[in-house]
N, C-alpha and C positions, 0 to 999 in steps of 0.2 A: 413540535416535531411533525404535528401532521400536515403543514403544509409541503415539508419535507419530500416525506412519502407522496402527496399528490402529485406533485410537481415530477416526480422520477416517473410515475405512472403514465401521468399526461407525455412527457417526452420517452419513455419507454416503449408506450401502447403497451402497458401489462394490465393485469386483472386484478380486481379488487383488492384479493392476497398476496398483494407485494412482498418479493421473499428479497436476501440477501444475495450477492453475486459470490457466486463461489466457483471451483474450477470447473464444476460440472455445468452448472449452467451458462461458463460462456465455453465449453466445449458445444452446447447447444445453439448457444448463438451464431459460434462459426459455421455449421455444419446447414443453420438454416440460411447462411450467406448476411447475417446482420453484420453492422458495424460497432466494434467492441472500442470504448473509449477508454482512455487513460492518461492522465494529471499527475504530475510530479507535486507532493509537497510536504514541508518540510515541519510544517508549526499547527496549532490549534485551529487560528483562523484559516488560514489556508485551505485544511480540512473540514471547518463549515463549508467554504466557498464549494468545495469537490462534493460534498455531498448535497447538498442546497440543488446542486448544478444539474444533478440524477447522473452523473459518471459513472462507468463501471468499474474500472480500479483505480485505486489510489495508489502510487509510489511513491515511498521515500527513497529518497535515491541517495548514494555516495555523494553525488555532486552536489549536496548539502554543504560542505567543505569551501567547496568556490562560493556557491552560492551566498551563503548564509553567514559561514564564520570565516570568511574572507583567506583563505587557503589558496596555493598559488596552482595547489592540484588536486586529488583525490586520495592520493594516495597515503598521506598522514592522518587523514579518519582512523578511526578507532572505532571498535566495535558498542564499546559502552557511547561515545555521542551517538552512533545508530541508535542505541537502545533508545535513549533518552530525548530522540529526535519523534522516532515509531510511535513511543509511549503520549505524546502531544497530538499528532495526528491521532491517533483511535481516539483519545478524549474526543476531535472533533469531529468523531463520525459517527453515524448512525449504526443503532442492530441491522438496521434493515438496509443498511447502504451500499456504499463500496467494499470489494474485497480491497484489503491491504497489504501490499508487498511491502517489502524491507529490503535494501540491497544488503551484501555481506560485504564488507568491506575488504579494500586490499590487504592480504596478511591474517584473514580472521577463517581460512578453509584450504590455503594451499598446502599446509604441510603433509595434513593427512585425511584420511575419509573422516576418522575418530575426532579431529581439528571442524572439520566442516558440519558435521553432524552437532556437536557441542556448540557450535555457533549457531544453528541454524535454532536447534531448541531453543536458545537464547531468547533468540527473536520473535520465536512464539508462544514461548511462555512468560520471558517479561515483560516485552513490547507490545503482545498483543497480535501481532503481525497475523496474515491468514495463511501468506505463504515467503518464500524467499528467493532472492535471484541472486544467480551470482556468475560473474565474467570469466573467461578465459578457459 
């Protein structure tokens, strides 16, 4: 793991104390005009690769569905393969790595706040997730 961490530092230019990317600190990276990266993916290795890379977020996206389990759209995802997709990536990622988003999927927040709220915990109590996106 510590080449890990060196490698984010060296393409970072951070200090010694290499922290984790969370919403505040790339609130800070915008505002000092940096460039904030982000990598879609879906699996364990994947998420070596994103974190190896020194990325600053990782996504797991809906589009997992096309991508991955050969779906003709997005919209028949299911919140448990998010779960189960989320949960692969964090295994491949570092404490110190990227933050991790999770998309919500179609159908798993529109009926109600109480609907979106309950999904959204989902996401980051079982998947791991740091934070959640969700469309429309």
């Amino acid at each position: 793991m510590l080449w890990k961490s060196s490698r984010r530092k060296l393409i970072r230019g951070m200090s010694s104390t290499s922290q984790k990317t969370t919403a505040l600190s790339l609130l800070r990276m915008k505002r000092r005009g940096e460039r904030i990266t982000m990598v879609t993916c879906y699996d364990y290795p994947s998420a070596m690769h994103v974190d190896g890379a020194g990325i600053d977020v990782a996504l797991c996206g809906d589009s997992l569905g096309m991508v991955a389990l050969g779906m003709a759209t997005t919209q028949p995802v299911r919140l448990e393969e998010m779960v189960h997709h989320c949960k692969a990536v964090r295994r491949g990622l570092s404490s110190q790595g990227p933050m991790l988003v999770c998309d919500l999927p179609f159908g798993s927040y529109e009926e109600s706040p109480e609907q979106a709220l309950k999904s959204a915990f989902t996401c980051v109590k079982e998947a791991g997730a740091d934070a959640v996106k969700l469309e429309g």
